[in-house]
C-alpha positions as CSV (number, residue, x, y, z in Angstrom):
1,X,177.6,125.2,17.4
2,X,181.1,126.2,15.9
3,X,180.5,130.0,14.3
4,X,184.2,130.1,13.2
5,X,186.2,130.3,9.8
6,X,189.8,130.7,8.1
7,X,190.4,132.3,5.1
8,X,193.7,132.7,3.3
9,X,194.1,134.8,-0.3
10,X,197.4,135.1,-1.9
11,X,197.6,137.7,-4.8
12,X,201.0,139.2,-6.6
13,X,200.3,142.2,-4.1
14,X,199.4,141.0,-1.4
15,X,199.5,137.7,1.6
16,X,196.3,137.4,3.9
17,X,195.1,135.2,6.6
18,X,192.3,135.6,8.4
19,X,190.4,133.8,11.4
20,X,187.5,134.8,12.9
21,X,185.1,132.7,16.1
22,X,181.9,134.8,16.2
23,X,181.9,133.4,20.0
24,X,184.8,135.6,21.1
25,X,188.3,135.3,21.8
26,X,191.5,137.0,21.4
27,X,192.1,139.8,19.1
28,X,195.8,139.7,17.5
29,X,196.4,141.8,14.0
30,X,199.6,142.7,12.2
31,X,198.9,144.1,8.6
32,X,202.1,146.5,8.8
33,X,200.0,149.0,8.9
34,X,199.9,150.2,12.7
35,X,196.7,152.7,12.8
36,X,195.0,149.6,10.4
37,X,196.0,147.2,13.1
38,X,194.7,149.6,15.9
39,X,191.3,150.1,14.2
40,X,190.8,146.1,13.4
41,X,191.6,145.7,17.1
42,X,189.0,148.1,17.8
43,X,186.9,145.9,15.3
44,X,187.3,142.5,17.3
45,X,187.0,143.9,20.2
46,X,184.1,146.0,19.6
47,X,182.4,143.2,17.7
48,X,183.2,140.7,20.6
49,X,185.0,138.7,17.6
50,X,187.7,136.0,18.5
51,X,190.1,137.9,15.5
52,X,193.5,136.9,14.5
53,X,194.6,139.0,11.0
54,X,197.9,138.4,9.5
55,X,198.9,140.0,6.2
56,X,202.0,141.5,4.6
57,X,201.4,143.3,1.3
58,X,203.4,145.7,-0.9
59,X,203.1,148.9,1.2
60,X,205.7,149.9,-0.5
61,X,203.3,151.2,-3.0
62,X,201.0,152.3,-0.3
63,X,198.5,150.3,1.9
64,X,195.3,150.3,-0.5
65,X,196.1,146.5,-1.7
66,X,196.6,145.4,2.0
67,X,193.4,147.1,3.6
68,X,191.2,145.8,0.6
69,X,192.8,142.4,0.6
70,X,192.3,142.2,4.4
71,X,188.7,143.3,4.0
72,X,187.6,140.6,1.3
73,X,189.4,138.0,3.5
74,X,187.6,138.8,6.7
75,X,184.3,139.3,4.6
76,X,184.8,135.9,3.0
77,X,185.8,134.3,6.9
78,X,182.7,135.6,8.2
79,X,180.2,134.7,5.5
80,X,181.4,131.0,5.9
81,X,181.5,131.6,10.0
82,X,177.9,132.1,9.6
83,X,176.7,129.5,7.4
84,X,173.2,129.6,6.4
85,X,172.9,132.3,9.6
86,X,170.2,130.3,11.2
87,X,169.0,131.8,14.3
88,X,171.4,135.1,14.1
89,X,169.4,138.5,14.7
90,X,170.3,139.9,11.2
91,X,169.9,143.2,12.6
92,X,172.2,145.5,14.3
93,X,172.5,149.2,14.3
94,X,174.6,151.6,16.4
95,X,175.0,155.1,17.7
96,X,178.7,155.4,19.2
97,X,180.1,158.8,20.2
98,X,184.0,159.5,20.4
99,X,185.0,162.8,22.1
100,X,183.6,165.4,19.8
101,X,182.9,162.8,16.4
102,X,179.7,160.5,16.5
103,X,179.0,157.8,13.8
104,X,175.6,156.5,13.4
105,X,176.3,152.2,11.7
106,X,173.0,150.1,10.1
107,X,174.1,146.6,9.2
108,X,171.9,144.4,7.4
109,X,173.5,140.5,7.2
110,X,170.9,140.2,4.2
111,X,173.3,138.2,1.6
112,X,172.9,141.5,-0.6
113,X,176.0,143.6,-0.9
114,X,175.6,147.0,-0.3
115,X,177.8,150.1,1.4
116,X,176.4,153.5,1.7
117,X,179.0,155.5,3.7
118,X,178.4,159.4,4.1
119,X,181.5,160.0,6.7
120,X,183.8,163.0,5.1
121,X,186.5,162.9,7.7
122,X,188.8,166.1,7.2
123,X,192.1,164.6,6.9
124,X,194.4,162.7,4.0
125,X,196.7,160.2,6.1
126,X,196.9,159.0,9.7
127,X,200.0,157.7,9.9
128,X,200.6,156.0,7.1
129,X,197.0,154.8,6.7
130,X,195.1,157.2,4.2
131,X,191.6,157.7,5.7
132,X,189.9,157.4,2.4
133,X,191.1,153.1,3.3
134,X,188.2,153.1,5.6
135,X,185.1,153.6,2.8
136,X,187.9,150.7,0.7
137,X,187.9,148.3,3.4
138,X,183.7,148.7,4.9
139,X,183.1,148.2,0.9
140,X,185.7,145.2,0.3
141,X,184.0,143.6,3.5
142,X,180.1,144.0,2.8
143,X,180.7,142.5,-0.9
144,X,182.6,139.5,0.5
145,X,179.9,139.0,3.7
146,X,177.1,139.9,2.1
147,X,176.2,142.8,3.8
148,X,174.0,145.8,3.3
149,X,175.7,148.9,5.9
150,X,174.8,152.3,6.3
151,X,177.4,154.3,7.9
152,X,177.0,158.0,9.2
153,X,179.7,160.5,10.9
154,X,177.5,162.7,12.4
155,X,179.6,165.2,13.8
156,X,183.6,165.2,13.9
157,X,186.6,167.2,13.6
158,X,189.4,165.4,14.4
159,X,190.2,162.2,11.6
160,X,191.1,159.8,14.3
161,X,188.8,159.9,16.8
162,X,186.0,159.8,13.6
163,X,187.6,156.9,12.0
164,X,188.1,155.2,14.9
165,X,184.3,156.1,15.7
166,X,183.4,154.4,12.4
167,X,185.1,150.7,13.4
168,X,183.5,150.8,16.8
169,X,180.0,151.6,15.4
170,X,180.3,148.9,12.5
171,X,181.9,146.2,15.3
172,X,178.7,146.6,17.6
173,X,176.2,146.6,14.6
174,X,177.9,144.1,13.8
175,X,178.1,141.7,17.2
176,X,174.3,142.1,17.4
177,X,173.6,141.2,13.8
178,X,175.4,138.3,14.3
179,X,174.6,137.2,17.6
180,X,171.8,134.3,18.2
181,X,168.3,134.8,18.6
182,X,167.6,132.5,21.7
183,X,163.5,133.1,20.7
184,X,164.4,132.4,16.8
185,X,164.6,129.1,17.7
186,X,167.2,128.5,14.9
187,X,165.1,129.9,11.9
188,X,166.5,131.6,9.2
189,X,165.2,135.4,10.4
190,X,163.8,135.9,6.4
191,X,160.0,134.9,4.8
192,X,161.7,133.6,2.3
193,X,163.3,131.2,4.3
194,X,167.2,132.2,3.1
195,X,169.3,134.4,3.4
């Protein structure tokens, strides 16, 4: 079974491309924005993804267009790399520490959008990445995917170390959401038989 997708979206702001295998692979990402790039690395890598992100955007401006833009393009990628997510766990929840920050990540692949993200990380900018992006792009991906993620910092000082804390969490909710079921035996994992 193929569990991989492409999605491209071209806007006046910004240029996106997007593949994603759910079976693993390489993990390649240039955004121009380096700590973006570092924390989607952390996302494939984390989430056992096969990720290959490619976007240039007006960062001129700032990088708001090209983190949302990248998130609704990897949501859309992964909604069709799942299909009618036959056989996937749906579930996936976890608890991942990060020197002195810890981030607590729920994920739901339910085909209801919903983010509820209580992480107040004590700085503005990491480079030129404004933390406040990360709450932009969890909320840009769960409305494109279809996802319903809760996502906790539970303790945390320093802003990269809890941001970066918040992509790992969400990438391994997120690999076992997605991954199969072997005793599912392909079934949609919902009574009502969709998802």
């Amino acid at each position: 079974m193929t569990r991989s997708a492409r999605r491209e979206r071209a806007t006046s702001e910004t240029s996106v491309v997007v593949s994603i295998d759910l079976g693993g692979g390489e993990v390649r990402t240039d955004t121009g924005v380096a700590f973006f790039d570092h924390m989607l690395d952390q996302l494939g890598r984390h989430g056992r993804l096969g990720l290959d992100v490619r976007a240039t955007g007006d960062l001129e401006v700032d990088s708001h267009h090209t983190v949302e833009d990248v998130g609704i393009a990897l949501g859309e990628a992964l909604a069709l790399a799942l299909g009618d997510k036959a056989g996937i766990r749906r579930y996936g929840d976890a608890l991942v520490p990060m020197d002195e920050s810890l981030v607590s990540s729920s994920l739901d692949v339910s085909g209801r959008s919903l983010l509820v993200y209580r992480a107040d990380i004590p700085a503005e900018t990491i480079g030129s990445y404004e933390v406040s992006l990360t709450e932009e792009f969890l909320l840009a991906l769960c409305r494109s995917a279809g996802l319903t993620l809760h996502v906790r910092l539970l303790e945390g000082r320093n802003a990269h170390h809890a941001t970066e804390a918040v992509y790992k969490s969400v990438a391994r909710a997120l690999a076992e959401a997605v991954s199969i079921d072997e005793r599912a035996g392909g079934a949609i994992p919902s009574t009502k038989g969709a998802l």
